[in-house]
N, C-alpha and C positions, 0 to 999 in steps of 0.2 A: 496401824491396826495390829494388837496383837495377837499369838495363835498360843496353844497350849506348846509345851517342851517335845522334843522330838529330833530323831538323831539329823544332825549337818553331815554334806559330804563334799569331795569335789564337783559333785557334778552342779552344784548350788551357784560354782563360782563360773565368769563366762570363761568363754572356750580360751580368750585370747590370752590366761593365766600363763605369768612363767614357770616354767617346770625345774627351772634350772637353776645356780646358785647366783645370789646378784653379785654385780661387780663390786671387787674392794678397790680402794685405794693403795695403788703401790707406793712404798717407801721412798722418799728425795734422794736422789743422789748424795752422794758422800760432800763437802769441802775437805779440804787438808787442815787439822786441825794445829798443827804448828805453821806458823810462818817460812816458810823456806821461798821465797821468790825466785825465779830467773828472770826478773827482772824487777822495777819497783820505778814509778814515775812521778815523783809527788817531793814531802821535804820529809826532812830528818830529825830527829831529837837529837839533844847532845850526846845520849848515847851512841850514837849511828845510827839506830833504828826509823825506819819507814815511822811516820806518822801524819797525823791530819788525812783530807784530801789528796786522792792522786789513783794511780791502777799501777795492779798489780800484776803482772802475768808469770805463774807457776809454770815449773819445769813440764810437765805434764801438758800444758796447754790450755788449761783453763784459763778465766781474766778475770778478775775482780776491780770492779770500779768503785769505790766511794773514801769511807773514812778509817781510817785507823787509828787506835789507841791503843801503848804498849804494845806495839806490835803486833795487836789484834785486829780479826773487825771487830769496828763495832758504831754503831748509830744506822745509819740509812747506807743502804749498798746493792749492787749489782754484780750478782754471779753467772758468768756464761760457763759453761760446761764444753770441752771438748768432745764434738761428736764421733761418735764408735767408727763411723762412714762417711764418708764425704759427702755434701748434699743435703746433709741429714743433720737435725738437731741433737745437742747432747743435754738438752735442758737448760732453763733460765729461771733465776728465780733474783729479786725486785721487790725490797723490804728492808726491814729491821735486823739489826745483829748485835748477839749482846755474848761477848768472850768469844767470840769467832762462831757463834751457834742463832743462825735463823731465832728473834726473839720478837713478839710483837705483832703488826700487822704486817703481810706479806704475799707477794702473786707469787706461786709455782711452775711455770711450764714443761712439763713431763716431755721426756722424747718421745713418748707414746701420741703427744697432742692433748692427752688430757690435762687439764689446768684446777689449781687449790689457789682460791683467793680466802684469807682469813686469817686467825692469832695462830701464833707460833710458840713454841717453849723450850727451851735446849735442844732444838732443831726439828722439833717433832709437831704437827698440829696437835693445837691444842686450844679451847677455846670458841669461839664461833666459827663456823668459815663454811665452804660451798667448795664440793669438788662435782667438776662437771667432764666426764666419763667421753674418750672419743667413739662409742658406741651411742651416743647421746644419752647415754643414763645421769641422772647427775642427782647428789645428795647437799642436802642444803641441814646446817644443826651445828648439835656441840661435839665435841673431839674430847679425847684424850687419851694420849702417848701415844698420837699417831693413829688411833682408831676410831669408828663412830661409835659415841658412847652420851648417854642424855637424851635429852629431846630432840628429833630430827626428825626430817620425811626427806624419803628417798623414789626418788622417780623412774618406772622402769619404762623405755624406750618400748622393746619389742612387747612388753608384757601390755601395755599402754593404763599403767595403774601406778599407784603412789601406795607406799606405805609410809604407815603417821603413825608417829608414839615414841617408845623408850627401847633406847638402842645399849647394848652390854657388849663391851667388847670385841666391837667391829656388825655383831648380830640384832636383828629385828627380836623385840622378845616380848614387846605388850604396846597393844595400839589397835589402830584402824587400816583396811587392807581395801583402797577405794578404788573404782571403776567407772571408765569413761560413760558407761551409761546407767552412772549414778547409783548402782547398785554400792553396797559395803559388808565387809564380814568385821565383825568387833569383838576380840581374844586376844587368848597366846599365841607366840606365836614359838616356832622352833626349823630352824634350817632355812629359814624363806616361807615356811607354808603355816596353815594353822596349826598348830599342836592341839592332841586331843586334849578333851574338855569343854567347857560351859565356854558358849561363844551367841554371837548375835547376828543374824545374816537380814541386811535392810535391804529391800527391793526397791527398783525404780520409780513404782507406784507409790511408797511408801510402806507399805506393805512390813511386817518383822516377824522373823520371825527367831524363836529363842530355842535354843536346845544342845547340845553336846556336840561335838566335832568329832567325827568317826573315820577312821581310813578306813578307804575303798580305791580297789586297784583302775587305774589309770589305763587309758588306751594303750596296748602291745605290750600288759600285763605288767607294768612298772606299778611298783606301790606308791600311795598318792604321798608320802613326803619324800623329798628328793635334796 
């Protein structure tokens, strides 16, 4: 059902909205991007050089399991990361490589626990993929050079709501801002929240209603984008 125009506010959206910034995805750990081994367990070219199949273990203590050519990776491989602590992960990641750079499809395991299953491009996501947040947020979409950019929806744990649409440069920027009890706001978006302007707030009922997006200050006087 529709209503005439009329201004939108926070108070429109439910209580359990996040206030706060979503989570990004932090950047992969580094590889060594020259070959320097201290050790190397596989065969050799007639140059001497490491190739094919075999692992590698760097001075530093990382390991690399899979394939090499020219003394790069490259095809399908396994990187373990030396962790900072004992006990503790330094991250793995379990994929494609192409001149020593993550290429392809590929699983990330972050030392944080958060995990990027998806394409990869000169080490960077890029492409389809899914990173799934150890705060249980997780964003499923397209990438590019490392950030969420394209069509995605991102899932907020504490918020208990998805946002769906066109993502710029790691930012939510035009889409859908949906809730577990079925309500929806449909705009801009800017920082995580609506941006002012023409926006669409759908009720549970089905209920619509259309009109402008207006800041109004937040409980314990914070202004409503954050």
């Amino acid at each position: 059902v529709g209503s005439s125009p009329r201004a939108l506010d926070h108070s429109m959206a439910p209580k359990a909205a996040p206030k706060g910034k979503k989570e990004e995805a932090p950047p992969p750990p580094e590889e060594p991007t020259e070959e320097k081994y201290g050790e190397w367990k596989g065969a050799f070219n007639e140059q001497g050089l490491p190739e094919g199949k075999g692992e590698a273990v760097y001075p530093n203590g990382d390991v690399y399991t899979g394939e090499i050519l020219h003394n790069q990776r490259q095809g399908f491989g396994k990187y373990v990361w030396k962790a900072a602590e004992e006990g503790k992960s330094g991250g793995v990641y379990e994929g494609g490589y192409e001149s020593n750079k993550k290429n392809g499809k590929g699983l990330m395991k972050y030392p944080d626990n958060g995990t990027y299953d998806g394409q990869w491009k000169d080490g960077l996501r890029q492409g389809q993929g899914t990173f799934k947040y150890p705060n249980g947020d997780w964003y499923k979409g397209q990438w590019h050079q490392g950030k969420k950019s394209g069509e995605g929806t991102y899932f907020s744990y504490t918020g208990s709501c998805w946002y769906m649409g066109q993502w710029v440069e790691g930012n939510f920027e035009k889409g859908e801002w949906k809730f577990k009890d079925g309500s929806c706001y449909k705009g801009e978006f800017k920082n995580g929240r609506p941006a002012p302007g023409e926006g669409i707030f759908l009720f549970p009922n089905g209920n619509q209603l259309n009109g402008k997006w207006v800041e109004a200050p937040l409980e314990g006087g914070e202004e409503g984008q954050t």
